[in-house]
C-alpha positions as CSV (number, residue, x, y, z in Angstrom):
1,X,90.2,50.8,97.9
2,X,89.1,49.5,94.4
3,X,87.4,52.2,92.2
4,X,84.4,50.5,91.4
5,X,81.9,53.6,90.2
6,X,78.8,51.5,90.1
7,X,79.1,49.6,93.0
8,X,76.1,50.6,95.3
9,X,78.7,51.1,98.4
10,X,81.1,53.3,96.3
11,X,81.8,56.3,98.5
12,X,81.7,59.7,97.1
13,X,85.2,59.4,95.1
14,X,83.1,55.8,93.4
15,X,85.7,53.8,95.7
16,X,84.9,50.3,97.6
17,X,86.6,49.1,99.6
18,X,88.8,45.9,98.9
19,X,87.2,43.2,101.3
20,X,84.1,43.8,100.5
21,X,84.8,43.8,96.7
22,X,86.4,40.4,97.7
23,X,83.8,38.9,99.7
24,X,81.4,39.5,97.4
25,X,83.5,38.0,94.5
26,X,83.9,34.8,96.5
27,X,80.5,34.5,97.4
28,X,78.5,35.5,94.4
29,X,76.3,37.8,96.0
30,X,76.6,41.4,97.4
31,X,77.0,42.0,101.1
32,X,73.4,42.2,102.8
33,X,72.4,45.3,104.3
34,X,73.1,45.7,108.1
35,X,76.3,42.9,107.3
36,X,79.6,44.1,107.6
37,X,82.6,42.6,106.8
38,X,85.3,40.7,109.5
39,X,89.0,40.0,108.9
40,X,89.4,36.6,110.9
41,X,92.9,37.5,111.9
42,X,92.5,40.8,112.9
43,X,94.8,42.2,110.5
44,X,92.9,44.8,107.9
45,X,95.3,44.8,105.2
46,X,94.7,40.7,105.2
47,X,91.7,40.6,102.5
48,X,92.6,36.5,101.5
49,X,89.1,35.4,101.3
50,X,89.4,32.6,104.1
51,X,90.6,35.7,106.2
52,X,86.9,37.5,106.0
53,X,83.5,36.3,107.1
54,X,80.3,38.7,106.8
55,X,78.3,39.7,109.9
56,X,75.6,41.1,111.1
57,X,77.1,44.6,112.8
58,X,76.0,44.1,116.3
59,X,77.7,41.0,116.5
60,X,80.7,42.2,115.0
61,X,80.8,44.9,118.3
62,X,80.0,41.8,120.3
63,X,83.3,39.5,118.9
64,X,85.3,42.9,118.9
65,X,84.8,42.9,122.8
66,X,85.2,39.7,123.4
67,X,88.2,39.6,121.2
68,X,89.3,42.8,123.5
69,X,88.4,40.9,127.0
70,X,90.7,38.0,126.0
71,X,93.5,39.8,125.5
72,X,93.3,41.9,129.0
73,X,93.2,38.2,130.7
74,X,95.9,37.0,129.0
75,X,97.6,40.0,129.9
76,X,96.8,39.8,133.5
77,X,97.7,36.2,133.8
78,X,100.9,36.9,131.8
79,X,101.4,39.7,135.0
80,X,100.5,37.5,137.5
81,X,103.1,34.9,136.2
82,X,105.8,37.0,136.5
83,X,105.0,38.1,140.4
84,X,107.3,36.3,142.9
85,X,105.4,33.9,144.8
């Protein structure tokens, strides 16, 4: 969190959050309503500005999922593997 008192998405304590004060640095603009922000790596604390990428939020749900899907078949295969044949 970055106090930032003046920053429209300040919470209540006039805090933003850091990738969002460093996407919008990057990109010399403020993040557009309905966009949230994506760390590319997964990793939250990771706010490098190659690591994020704005997004609309439905399709941030949708690569959240998918990301969640991929994982569950890699485990599976990972299981299956391991099975004597």
């Amino acid at each position: 969190m970055v106090y930032m008192p003046t920053h429209p998405r300040a919470n209540n304590h006039k805090y933003v959050r850091e990738h969002i004060k460093v996407w919008e640095e990057v990109n010399a603009q403020s993040l557009p309503e309905g966009y949230t922000i994506h760390h590319l790596n997964g990793i939250r604390a990771d706010n490098r500005p190659d690591n994020l990428v704005a997004v609309p939020k439905i399709e941030n749900k949708s690569f959240h999922l998918y990301r969640l899907l991929q994982e569950r078949i890699r485990a599976l295969e990972a299981e299956i593997a391991r099975r004597p044949a």
